[in-house]
N, C-alpha and C positions, 0 to 999 in steps of 0.2 A: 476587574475583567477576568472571565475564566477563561484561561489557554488549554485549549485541547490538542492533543501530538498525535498522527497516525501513522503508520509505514506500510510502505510496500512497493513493489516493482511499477503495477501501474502499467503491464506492456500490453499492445492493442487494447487498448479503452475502452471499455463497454458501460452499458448499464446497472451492472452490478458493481462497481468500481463507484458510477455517480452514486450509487443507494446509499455504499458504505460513506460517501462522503459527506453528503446530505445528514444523516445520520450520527455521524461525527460532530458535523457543524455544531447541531441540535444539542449538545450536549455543553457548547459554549459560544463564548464570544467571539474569539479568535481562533482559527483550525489551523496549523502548522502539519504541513506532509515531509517526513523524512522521504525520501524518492532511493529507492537503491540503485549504485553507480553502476554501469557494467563492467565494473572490476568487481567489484563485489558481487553482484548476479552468477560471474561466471568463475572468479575464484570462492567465493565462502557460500554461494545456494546452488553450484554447479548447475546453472541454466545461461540461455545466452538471450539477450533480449531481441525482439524483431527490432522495435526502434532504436535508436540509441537514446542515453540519458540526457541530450540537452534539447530532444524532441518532446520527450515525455513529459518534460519539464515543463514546457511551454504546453503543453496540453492541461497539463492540470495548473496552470499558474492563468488559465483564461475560465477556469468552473469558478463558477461564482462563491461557491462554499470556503476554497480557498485561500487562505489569507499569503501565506507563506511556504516556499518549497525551500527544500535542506539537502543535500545530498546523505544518502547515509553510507558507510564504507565499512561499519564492521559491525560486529552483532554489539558489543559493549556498549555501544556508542548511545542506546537507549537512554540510560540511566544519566552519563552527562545529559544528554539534552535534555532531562527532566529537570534537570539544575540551571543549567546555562540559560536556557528560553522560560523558567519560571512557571512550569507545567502543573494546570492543577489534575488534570483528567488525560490516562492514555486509553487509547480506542484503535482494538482490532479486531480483526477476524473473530470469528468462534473457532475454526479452525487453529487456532492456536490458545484455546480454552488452557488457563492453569500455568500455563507459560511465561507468564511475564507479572505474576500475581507478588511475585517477590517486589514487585517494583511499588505494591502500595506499603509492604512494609518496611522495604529502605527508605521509602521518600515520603510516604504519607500521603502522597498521591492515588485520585480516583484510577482503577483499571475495569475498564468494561469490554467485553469481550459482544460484536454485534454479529448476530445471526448472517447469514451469506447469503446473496440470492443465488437460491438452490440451482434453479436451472441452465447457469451460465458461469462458464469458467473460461480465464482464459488459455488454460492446458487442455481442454476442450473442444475452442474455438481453432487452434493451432491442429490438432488432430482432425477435424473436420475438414480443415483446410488441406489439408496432408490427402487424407482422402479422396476427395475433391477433386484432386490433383491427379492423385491415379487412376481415379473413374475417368475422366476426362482421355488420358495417357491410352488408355487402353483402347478406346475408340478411333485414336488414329493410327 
């Protein structure tokens, strides 16, 4: 069986979120989501999440791609879980291209880095919202 590992925040859920995970999937047997905690979001990626992490959780522990959600709580915490969980293949962003390349040559493990869909983000989606917000604001 090949176990594939992916991370990420994961907040407001979109389409580009399923692509990456579909995508992931596709690359093995079993997909395993590290899910970042909102201690960690907001102490170590200095962001705050819309939902909290046992929302998010439940969002992505009902896509059918994947198998298992992990909480993650600190950047190191990668490379155990490559260990622990018996990781042949990690899969992330492009946006984090070269990043985590060290990870095939401590562990011998696959790292593929998957293209993003271009036209949606969710620091994007959060600013339109925002927006949104004040165009609305201003007409009453």
């Amino acid at each position: 069986m090949n176990r594939v590992i992916t991370y990420g925040t994961f907040d407001l859920l979109h389409y580009g979120h399923i692509n990456l995970l579909r995508a992931a999937k596709q690359k093995g047997d079993y997909l395993i989501v590290g899910l970042s905690t909102d201690e960690f979001n907001l102490n170590q990626k200095g962001k705050k999440s819309y939902f909290p992490y046992e929302k998010r959780k439940q969002l992505l522990e009902a896509i059918r791609y994947v198998d298992l959600v992990i909480p993650e709580d600190n950047w190191a915490q990668k490379q155990t879980d490559v260990e622990k969980y018996t990781i042949d293949t990690f899969v992330i962003g492009d946006d984090w291209a070269g990043k985590f390349d060290f990870l095939a040559t401590e562990t011998g493990i696959e790292v593929i880095y998957l293209p993003r869909t271009p036209e949606v983000s969710t620091t994007q989606i959060k600013a339109d919202l925002t927006n949104m917000s004040e165009d609305i604001s201003k007409d009453f």
